[in-house]
C-alpha positions as a Markdown table, in Angstrom:
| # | Residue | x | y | z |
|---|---|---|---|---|
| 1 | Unk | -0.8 | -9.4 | -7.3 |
| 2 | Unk | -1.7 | -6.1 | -8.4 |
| 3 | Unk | -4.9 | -4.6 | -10.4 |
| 4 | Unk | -5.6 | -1.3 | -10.7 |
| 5 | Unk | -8.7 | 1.0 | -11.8 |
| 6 | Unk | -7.1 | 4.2 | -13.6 |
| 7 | Unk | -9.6 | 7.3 | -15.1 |
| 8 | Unk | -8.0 | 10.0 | -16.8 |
| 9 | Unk | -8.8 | 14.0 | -16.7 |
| 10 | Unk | -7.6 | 16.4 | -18.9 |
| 11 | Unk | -6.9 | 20.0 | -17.6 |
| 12 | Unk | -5.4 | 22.4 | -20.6 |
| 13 | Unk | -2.1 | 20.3 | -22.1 |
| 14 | Unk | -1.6 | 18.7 | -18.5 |
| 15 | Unk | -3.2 | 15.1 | -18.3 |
| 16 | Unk | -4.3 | 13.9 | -14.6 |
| 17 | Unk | -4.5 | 10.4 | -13.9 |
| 18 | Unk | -6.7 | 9.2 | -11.1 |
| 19 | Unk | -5.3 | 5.0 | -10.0 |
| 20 | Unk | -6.1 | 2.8 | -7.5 |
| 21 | Unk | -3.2 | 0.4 | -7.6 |
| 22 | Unk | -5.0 | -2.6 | -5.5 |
| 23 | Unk | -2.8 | -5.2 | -3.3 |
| 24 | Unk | -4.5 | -8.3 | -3.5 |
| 25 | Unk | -3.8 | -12.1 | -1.5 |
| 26 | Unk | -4.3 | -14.8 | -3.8 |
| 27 | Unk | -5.0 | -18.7 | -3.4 |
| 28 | Unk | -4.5 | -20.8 | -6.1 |
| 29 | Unk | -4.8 | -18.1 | -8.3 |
| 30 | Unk | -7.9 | -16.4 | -6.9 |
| 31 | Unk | -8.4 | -13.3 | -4.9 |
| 32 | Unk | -9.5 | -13.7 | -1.6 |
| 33 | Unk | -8.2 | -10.5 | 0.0 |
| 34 | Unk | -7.5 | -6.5 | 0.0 |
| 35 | Unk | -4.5 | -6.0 | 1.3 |
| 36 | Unk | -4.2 | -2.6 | -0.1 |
| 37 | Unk | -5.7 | 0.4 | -2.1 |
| 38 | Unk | -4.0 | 3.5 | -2.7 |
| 39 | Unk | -5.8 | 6.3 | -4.0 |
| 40 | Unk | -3.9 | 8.8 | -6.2 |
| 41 | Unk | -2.8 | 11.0 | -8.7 |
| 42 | Unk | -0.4 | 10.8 | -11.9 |
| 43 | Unk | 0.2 | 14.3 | -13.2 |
| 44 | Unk | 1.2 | 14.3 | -17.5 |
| 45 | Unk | 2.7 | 16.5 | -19.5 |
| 46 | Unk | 0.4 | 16.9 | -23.5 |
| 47 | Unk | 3.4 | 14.7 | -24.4 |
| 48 | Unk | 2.2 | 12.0 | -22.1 |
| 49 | Unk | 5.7 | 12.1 | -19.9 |
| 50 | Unk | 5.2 | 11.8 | -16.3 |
| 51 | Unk | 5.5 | 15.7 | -15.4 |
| 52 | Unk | 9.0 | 15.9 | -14.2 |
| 53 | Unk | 8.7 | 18.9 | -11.6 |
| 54 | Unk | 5.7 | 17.0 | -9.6 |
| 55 | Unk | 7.8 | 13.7 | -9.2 |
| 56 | Unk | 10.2 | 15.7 | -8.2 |
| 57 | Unk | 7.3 | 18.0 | -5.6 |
| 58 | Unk | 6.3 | 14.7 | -4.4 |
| 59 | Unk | 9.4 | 12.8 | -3.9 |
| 60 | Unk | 10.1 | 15.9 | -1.3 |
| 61 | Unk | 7.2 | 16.2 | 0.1 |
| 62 | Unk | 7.1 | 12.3 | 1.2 |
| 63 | Unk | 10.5 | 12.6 | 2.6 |
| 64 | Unk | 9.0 | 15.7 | 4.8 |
| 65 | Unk | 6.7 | 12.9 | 6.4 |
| 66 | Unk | 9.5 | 11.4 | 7.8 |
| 67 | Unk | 9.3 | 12.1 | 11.5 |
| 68 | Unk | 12.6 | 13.2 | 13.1 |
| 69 | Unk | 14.8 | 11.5 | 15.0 |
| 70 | Unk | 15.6 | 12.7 | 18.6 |
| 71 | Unk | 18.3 | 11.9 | 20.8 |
| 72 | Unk | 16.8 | 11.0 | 24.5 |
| 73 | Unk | 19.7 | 13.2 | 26.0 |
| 74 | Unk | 18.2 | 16.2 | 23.9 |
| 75 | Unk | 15.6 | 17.8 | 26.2 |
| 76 | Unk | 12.5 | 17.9 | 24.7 |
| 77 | Unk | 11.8 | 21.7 | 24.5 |
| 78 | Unk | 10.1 | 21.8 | 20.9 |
| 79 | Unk | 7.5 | 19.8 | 19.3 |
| 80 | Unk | 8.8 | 19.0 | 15.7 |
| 81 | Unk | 5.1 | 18.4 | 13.8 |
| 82 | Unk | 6.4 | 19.3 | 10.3 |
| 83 | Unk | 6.5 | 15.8 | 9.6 |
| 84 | Unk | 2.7 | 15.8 | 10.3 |
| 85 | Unk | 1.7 | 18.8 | 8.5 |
| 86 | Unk | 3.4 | 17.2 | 5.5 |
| 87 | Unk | 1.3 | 14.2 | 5.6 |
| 88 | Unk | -2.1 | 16.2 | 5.6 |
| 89 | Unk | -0.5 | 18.1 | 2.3 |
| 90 | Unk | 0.5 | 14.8 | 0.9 |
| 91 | Unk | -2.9 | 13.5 | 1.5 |
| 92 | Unk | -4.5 | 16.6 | 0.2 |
| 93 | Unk | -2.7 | 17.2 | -3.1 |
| 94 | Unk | -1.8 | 13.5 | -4.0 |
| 95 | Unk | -4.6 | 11.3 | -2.7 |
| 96 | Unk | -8.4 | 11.2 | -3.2 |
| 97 | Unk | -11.2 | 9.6 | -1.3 |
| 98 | Unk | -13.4 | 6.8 | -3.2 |
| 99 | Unk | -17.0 | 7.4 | -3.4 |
| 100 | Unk | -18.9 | 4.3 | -2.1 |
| 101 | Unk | -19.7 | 3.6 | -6.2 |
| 102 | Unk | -16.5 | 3.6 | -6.8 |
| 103 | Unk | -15.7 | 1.0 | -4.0 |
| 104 | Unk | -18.3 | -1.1 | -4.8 |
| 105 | Unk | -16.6 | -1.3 | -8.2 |
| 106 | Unk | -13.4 | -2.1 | -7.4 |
| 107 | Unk | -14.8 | -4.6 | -5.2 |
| 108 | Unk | -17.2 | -6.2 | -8.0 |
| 109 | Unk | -14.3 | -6.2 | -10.3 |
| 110 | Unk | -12.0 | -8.2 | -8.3 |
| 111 | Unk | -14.2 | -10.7 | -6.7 |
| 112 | Unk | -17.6 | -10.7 | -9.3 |
């Protein structure tokens, strides 16, 4: 099951939405655990469309993370880290870091 907490900010005509999709384990109905929070961002257009050209900026960037595959006859003469520097970007233009307030109300909201 999924719940998420979403808060919206308006910048000009360009609506930013700030989720925490939340991956929960349930018994008999009932959370019980977190599996997962993912903190991010929804960019909108003043039409309210997903914006088109930030899908499209983070669809790419996410297949930069992907490390590269090497052959073990290549000789390893180069470090290939692009795959790394694309995960701190991803992280810094797509995530955000909860404050502890806003933990302790995700928390409070799925288990009272």
């Amino acid at each position: 099951m999924a719940a998420a907490m979403l808060c919206g900010v308006i910048v000009g005509t360009v609506l930013t939405l700030v989720v925490a999709p939340v991956v929960l384990e349930l018994e008999s109905r009932k959370p019980v655990e977190i599996l997962r929070i993912q903190y991010s961002y929804f960019a909108f257009d003043s039409q309210g469309h997903l914006r088109e050209d930030e899908r499209e900026k983070k669809a790419r960037l996410s297949m930069d993370m992907i490390k590269p595959m090497q052959s073990d006859q290549e000789p390893n003469l180069v470090i290939d880290a692009r795959y790394k520097f694309a995960k701190k970007r991803f992280a810094r233009e797509y995530m955000w870091e909860p404050s502890p307030e806003v933990e302790t109300a995700i928390f409070k909201e799925i288990f009272g």
